[in-house]
C-alpha positions as a Markdown table, in Angstrom:
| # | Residue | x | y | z |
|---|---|---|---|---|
| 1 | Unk | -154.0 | 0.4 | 46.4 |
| 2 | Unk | -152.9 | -0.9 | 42.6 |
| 3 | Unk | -156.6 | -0.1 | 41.5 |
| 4 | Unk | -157.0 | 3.3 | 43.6 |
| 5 | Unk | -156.5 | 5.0 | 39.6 |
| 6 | Unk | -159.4 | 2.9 | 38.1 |
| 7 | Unk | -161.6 | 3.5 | 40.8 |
| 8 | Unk | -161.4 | 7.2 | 41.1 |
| 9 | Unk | -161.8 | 7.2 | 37.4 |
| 10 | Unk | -164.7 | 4.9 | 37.6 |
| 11 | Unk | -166.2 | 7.0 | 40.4 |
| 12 | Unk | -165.8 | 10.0 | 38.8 |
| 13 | Unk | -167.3 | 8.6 | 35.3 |
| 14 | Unk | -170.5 | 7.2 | 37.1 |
| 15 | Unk | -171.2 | 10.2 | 38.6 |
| 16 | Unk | -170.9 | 12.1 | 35.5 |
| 17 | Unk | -172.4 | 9.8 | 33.7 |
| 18 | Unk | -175.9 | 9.7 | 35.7 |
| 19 | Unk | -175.9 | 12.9 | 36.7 |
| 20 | Unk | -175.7 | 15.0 | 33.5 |
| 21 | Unk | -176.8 | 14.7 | 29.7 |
| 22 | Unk | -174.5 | 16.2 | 26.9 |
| 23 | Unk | -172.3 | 15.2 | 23.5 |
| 24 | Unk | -168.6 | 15.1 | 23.6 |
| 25 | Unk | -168.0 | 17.1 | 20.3 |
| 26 | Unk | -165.0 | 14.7 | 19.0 |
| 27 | Unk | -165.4 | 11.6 | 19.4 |
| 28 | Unk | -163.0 | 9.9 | 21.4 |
| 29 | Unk | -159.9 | 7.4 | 20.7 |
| 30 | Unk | -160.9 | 3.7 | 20.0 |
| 31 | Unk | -158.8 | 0.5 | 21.1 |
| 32 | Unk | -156.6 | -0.9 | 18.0 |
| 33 | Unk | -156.6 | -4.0 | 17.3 |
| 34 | Unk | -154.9 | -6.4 | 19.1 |
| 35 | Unk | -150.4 | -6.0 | 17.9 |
| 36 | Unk | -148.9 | -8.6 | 15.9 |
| 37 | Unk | -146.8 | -9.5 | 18.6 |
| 38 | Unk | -149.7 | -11.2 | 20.0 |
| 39 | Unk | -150.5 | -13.7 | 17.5 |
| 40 | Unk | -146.4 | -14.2 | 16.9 |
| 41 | Unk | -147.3 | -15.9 | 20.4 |
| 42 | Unk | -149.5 | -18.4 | 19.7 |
| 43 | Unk | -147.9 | -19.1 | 16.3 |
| 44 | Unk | -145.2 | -20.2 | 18.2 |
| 45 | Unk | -147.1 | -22.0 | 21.1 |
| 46 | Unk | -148.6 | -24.1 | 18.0 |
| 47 | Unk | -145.2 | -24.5 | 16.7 |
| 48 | Unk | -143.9 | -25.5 | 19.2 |
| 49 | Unk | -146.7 | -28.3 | 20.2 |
| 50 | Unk | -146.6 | -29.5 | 16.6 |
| 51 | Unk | -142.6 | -30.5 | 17.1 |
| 52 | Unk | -143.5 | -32.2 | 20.0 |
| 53 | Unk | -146.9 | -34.4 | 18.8 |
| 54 | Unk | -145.8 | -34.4 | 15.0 |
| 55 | Unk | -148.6 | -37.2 | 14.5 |
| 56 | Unk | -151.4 | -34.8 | 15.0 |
| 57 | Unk | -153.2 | -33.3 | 12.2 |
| 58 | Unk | -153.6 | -29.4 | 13.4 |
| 59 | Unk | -155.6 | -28.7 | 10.1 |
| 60 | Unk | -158.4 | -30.7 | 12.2 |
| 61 | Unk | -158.8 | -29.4 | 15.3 |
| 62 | Unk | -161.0 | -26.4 | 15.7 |
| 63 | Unk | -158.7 | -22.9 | 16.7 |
| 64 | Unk | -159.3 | -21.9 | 19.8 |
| 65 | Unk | -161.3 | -18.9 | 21.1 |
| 66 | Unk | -159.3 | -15.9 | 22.2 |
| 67 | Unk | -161.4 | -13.9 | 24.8 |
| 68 | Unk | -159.8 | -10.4 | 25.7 |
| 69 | Unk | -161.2 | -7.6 | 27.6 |
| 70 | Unk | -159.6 | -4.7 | 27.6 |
| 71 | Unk | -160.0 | -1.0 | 28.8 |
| 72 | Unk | -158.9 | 2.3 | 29.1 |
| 73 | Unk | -159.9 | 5.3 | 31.0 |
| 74 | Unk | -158.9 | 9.2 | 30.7 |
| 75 | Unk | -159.6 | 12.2 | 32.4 |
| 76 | Unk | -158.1 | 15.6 | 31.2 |
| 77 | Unk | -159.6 | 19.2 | 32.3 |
| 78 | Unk | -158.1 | 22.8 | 32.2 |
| 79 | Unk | -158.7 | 25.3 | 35.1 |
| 80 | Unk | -158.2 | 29.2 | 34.4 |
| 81 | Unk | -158.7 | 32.3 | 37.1 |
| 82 | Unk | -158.1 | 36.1 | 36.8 |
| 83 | Unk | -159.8 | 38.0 | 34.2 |
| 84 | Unk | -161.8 | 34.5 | 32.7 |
| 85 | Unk | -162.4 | 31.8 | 34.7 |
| 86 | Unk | -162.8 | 28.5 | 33.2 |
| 87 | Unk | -163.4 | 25.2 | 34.3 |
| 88 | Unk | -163.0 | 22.2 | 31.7 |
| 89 | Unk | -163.6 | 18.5 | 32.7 |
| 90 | Unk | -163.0 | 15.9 | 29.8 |
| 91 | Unk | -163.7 | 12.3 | 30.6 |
| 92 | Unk | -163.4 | 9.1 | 28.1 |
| 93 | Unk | -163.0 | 5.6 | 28.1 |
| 94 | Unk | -162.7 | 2.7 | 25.3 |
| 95 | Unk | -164.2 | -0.8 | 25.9 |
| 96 | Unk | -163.0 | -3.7 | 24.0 |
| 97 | Unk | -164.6 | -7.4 | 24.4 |
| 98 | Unk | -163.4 | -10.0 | 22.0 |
| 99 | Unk | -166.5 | -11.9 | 21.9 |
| 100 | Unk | -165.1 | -14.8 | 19.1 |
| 101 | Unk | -162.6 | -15.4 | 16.4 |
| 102 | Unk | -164.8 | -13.0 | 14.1 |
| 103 | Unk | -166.8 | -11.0 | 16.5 |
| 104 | Unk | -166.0 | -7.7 | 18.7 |
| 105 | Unk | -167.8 | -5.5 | 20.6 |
| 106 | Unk | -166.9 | -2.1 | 21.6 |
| 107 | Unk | -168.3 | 0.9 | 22.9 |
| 108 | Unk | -166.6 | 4.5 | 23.5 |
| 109 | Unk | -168.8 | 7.0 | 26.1 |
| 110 | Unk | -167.7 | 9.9 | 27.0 |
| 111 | Unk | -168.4 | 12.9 | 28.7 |
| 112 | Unk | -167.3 | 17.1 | 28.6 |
| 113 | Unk | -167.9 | 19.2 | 31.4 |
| 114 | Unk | -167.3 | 22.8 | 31.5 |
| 115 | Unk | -167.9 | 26.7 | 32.6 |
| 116 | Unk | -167.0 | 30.2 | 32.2 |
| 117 | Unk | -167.5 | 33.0 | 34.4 |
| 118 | Unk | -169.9 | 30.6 | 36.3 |
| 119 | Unk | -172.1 | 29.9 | 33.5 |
| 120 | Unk | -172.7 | 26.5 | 31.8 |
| 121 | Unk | -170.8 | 26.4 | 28.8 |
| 122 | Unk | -170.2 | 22.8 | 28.2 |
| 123 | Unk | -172.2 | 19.6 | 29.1 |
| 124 | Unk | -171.8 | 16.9 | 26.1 |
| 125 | Unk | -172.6 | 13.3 | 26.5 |
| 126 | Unk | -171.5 | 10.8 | 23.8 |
| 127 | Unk | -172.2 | 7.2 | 24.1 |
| 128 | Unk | -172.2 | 4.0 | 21.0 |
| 129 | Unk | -171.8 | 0.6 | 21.1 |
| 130 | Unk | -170.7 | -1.0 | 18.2 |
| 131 | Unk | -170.1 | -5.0 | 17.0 |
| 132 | Unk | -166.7 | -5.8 | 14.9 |
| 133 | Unk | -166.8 | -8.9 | 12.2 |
| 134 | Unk | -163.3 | -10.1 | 11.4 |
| 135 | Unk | -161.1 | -7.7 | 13.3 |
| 136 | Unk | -157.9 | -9.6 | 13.3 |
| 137 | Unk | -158.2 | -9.3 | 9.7 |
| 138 | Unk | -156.3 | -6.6 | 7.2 |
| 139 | Unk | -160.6 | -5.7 | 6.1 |
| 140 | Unk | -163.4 | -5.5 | 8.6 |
| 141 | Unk | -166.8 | -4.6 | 8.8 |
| 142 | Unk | -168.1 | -3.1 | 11.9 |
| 143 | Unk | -171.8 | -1.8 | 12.7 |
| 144 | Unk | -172.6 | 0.6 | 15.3 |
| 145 | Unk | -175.3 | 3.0 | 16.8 |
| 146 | Unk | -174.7 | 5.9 | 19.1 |
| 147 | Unk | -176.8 | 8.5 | 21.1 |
| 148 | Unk | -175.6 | 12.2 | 21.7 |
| 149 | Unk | -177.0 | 15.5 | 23.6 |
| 150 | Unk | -175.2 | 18.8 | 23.5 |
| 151 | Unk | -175.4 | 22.2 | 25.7 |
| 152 | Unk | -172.7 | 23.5 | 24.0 |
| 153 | Unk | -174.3 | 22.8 | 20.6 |
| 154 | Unk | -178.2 | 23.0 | 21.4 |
| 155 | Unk | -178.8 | 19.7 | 20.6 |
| 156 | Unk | -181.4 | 17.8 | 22.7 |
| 157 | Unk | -181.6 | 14.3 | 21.2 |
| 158 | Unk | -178.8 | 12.9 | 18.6 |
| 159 | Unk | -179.1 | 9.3 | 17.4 |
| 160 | Unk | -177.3 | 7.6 | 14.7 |
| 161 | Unk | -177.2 | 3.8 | 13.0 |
| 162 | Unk | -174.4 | 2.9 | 10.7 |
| 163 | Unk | -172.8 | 0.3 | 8.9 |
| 164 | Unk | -169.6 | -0.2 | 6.8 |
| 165 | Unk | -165.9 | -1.5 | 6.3 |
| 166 | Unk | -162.3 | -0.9 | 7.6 |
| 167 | Unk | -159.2 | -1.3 | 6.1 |
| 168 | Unk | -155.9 | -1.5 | 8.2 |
| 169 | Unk | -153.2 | 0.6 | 5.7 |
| 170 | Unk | -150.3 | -0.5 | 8.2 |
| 171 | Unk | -150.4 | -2.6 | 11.5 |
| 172 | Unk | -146.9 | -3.3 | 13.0 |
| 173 | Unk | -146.4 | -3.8 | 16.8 |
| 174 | Unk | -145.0 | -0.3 | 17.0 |
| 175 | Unk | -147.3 | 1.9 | 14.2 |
| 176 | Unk | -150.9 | 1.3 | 13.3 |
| 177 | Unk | -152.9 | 3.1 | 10.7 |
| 178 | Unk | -156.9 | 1.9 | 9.8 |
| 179 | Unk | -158.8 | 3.6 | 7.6 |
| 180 | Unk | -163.1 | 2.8 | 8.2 |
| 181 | Unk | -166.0 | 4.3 | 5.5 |
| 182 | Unk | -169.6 | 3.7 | 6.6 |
| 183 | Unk | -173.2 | 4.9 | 5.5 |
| 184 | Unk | -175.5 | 6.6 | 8.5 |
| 185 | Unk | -178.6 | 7.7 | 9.5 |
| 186 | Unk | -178.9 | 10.9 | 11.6 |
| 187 | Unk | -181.7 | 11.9 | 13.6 |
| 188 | Unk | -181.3 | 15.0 | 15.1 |
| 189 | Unk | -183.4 | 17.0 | 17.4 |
| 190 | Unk | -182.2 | 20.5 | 18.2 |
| 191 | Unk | -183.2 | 22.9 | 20.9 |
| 192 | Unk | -184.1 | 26.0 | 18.5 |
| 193 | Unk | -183.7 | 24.9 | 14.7 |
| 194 | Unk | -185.8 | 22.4 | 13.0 |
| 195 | Unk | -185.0 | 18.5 | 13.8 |
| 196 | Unk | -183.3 | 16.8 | 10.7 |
| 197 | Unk | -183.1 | 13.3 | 9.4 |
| 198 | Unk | -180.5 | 12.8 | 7.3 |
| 199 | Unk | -177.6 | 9.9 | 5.9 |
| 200 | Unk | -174.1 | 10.3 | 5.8 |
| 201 | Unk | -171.2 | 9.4 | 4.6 |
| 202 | Unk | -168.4 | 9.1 | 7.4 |
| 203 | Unk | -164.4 | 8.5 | 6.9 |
| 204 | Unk | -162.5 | 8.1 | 9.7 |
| 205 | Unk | -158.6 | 7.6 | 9.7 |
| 206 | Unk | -157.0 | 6.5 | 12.8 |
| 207 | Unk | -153.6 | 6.2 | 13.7 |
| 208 | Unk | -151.1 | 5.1 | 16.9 |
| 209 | Unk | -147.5 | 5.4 | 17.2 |
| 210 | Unk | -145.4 | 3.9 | 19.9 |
| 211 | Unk | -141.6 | 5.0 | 20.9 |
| 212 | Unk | -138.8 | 4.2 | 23.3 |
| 213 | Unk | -140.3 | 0.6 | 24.1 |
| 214 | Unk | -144.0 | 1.8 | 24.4 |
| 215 | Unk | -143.2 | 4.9 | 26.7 |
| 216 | Unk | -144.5 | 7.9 | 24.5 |
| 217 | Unk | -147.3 | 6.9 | 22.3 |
| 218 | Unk | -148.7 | 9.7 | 19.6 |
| 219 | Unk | -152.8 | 9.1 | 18.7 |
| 220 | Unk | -154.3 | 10.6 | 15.9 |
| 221 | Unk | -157.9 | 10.4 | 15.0 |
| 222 | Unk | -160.1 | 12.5 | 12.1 |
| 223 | Unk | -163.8 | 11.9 | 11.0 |
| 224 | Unk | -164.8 | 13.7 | 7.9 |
| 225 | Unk | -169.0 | 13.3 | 7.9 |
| 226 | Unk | -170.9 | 14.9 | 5.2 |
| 227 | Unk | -174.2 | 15.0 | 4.6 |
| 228 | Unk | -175.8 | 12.8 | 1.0 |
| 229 | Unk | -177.7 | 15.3 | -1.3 |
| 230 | Unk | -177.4 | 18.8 | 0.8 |
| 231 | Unk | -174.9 | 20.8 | 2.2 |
| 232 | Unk | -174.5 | 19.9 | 5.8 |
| 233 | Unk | -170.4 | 18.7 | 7.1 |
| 234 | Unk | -169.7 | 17.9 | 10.4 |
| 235 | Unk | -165.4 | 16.9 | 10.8 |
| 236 | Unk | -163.2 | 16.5 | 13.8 |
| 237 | Unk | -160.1 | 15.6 | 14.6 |
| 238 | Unk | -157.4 | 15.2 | 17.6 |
| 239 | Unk | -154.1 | 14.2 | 18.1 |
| 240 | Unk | -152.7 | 13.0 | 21.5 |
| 241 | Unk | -149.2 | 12.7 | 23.2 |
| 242 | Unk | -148.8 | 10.2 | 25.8 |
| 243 | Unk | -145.7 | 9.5 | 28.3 |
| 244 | Unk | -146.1 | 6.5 | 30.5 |
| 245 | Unk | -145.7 | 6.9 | 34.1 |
| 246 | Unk | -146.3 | 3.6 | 35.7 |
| 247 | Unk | -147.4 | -0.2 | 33.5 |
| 248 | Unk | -151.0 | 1.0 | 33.8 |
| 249 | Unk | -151.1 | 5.2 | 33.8 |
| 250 | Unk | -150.0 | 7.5 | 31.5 |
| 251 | Unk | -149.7 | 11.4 | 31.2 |
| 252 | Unk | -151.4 | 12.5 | 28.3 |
| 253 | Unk | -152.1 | 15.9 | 26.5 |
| 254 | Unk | -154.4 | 16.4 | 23.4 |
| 255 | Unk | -155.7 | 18.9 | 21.2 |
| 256 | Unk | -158.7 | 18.7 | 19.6 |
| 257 | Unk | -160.9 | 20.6 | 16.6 |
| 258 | Unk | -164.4 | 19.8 | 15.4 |
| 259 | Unk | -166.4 | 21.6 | 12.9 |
| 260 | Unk | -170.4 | 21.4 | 12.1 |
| 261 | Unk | -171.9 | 23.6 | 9.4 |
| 262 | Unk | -175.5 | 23.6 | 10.5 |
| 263 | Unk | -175.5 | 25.3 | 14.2 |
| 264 | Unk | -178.2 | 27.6 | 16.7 |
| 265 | Unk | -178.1 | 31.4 | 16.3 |
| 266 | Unk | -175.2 | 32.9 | 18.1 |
| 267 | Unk | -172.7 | 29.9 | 17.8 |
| 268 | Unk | -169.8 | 29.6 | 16.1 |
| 269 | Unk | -168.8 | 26.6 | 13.7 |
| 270 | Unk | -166.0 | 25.9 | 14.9 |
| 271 | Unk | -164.6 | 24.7 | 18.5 |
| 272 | Unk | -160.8 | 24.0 | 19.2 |
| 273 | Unk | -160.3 | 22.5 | 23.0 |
| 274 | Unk | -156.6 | 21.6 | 24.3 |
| 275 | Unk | -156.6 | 18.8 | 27.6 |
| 276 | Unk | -153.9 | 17.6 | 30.0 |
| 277 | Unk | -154.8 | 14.5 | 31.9 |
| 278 | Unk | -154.4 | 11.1 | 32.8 |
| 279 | Unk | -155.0 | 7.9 | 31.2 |
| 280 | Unk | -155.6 | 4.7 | 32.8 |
| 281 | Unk | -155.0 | 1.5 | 30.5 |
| 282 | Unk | -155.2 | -2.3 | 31.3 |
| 283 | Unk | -155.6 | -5.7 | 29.0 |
């Protein structure tokens, strides 16, 4: 009964997941790093072994290989009825494998779901993996590829390869702030306009706050993404409030804005989207 959260979530993801093809149009939390607290531990583990065998030389022996696997799930959604009838279904998740002392990999799929007045509005599938080099560390460099589709935006096919650096502008236990700036290439193929190839530059600043010994947490994430050499911007951002119910499950609301200059006929730039859900979190 503990893990009666993570497998509805996981049910509910799969079946999603297999059974519908779309892009999430903001891209969804990742994991931070793991907090300094963490490595305070096994400073002092060493320490403390170091007092007690004070003959052995610790600058020789190799450092051992911290293996962590961690997750988290969330599913948020809106339901309307009356004069408009909506229906909104948001799932996300984060993946986290610390492979080795300088390698992580990650990936972040996702999945958007929603109508109005019985017709399809929303169905957008987002889905990367990504490998981490020196992640403890206050610089990284991470490389990453992802593959999108989009009713919402008329985009059948979206892939993208990228590669770059991160820079962590604060990491404390309770507040963490990283900063990444990559180079990428775009393939686009869209249901009416003409497919595009294109690279481009993409800054993300990401940020987590925790309060009240870890029970509200505040997210913020915001890509900026503009074309090299023409006019073409895609940007979103979203900021989340979470409020922990249980060790493992969290209340969480977010609102979210994302912005592409080259659309279909008949859409708009820009889409805003507001969630209440819950998340499901384990290390």
């Amino acid at each position: 009964m503990k893990n009666l959260p993570l497998a509805v979530l996981l049910l509910v993801f799969s079946l999603t997941h297999f059974g519908s093809y779309a892009q999430i149009v903001e891209q969804p939390d990742p994991l931070r790093p793991s907090t300094p607290d963490s490595s305070n531990v096994s400073q002092t583990d060493s320490s403390t072994t170091a007092a007690v065998q004070p003959k052995i030389d610790s600058t020789k022996l190799p450092k051992p290989i911290t293996r962590i696997f961690r997750y988290r799930f969330s599913a948020d959604g809106t339901v309307t009825a009356g004069n408009v009838n909506r229906t909104l279904l948001q799932l996300a998740s984060s993946l986290d494998y610390q492979l080795s002392n300088y390698f992580k990999l990650s990936s972040n799929p996702s999945f958007v779901y929603g109508k109005q007045n019985q017709l399809l509005a929303e169905r957008e599938w987002f889905g990367d993996f990504r490998t981490t080099y020196r992640s403890q560390k206050r610089l990284y460099y991470l490389a990453f590829g992802s593959y999108e589709r989009s009713n919402l935006r008329q985009i059948n096919h979206r892939w993208t390869v990228a590669g770059g650096f991160g820079y962590k502008l604060l990491n404390r236990q309770r507040a963490y702030i990283s900063i990444t700036d990559v180079l990428m290439h775009e393939r686009t193929d869209f249901v009416e306009l003409n497919d595009i190839s294109i690279v481009r530059n993409s800054l993300r600043l990401f940020g987590e706050y925790s309060f009240d010994k870890d029970r509200f947490k505040i997210t913020h994430t915001t890509f900026y993404q503009p074309a090299l050499g023409q006019y073409n911007v895609r940007w979103n951002a979203s900021l989340s409030v979470q409020v922990k119910l249980t060790n493992t499950t969290s209340l969480r609301s977010t609102v979210a804005n994302a912005y592409e200059s080259l659309i279909a006929a008949g859409l708009k730039n820009n889409d805003f989207r507001f969630t209440l859900g819950l998340v499901y979190e384990r290390k």
